[in-house]
N, C-alpha and C positions, 0 to 999 in steps of 0.2 A: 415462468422462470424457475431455475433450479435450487435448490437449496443445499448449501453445502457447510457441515459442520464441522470442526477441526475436532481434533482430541491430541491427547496427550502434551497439554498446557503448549499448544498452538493458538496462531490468527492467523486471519487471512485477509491480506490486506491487498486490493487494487490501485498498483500504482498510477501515479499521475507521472502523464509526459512532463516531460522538461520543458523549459522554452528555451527554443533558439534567437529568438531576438528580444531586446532590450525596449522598454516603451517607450525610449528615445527612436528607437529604428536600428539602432545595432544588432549586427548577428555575430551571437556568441561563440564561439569556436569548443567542437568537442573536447579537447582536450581541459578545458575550464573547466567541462563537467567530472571530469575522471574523480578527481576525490571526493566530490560532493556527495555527500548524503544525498539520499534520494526521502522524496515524500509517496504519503500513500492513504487512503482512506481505509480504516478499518470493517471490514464488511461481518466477523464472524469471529466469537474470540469461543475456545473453548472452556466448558466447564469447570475447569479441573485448573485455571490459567491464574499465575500469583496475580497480572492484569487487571482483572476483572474493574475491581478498585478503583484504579486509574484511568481508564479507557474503557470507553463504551462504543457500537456498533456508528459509524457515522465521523469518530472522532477524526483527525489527518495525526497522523505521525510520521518521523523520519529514522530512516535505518540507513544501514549500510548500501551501498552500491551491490555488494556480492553474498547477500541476505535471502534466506530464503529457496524453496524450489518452485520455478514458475511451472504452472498448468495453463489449459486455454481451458473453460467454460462451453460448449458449443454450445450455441441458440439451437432453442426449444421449436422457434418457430420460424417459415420464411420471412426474411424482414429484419428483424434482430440479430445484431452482431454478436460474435463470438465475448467472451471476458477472457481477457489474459491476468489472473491473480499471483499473489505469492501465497504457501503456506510458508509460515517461517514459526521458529520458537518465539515465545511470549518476550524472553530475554535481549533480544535482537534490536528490540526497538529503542531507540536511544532517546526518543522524547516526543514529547505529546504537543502538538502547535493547537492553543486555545485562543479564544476571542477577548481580549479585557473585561470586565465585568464593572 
């Protein structure tokens, strides 16, 4: 696997798909999606990142829909799928989803 570090008070976060149906069995309609914040796991926050603090590698957070520039990741090896990430600024992220404690 590759390793990839941001700089200049970046993360790089891999979004999570959305769901289209409801765990009732509804399916949602894109349009419901358009302003939602999207979620994302944090994979790499740069050194230099106000974040650090707040967020650590692993963490989900949500940003914007139109956040960030995506790259794909290409597998190293055959077998392994590509990773499609965001790098986006530190400031982008609107909030951290934790677990109760």
């Amino acid at each position: 696997m590759k390793i990839i570090s941001p700089m200049n008070k970046r993360v790089i976060v891999e979004p999570q798909t959305r769901e289209t149906k409801t765990p009732g069995g509804l399916y949602i309609p894109e349009i419901a999606n358009q302003k939602a914040p999207t979620k994302g796991i944090i994979i790499s926050i740069a050194a230099d990142s106000d974040v650090n603090v707040l967020v650590q590698p692993g963490d989900t957070v949500l940003f914007s829909k139109f956040s960030g520039t995506e790259i794909t990741l290409v597998a190293d090896k055959p077998g392994e799928k590509d990773r499609n990430l965001l790098v986006m600024k530190d400031d982008e992220i609107l909030a951290v989803i934790k677990d109760r404690q």
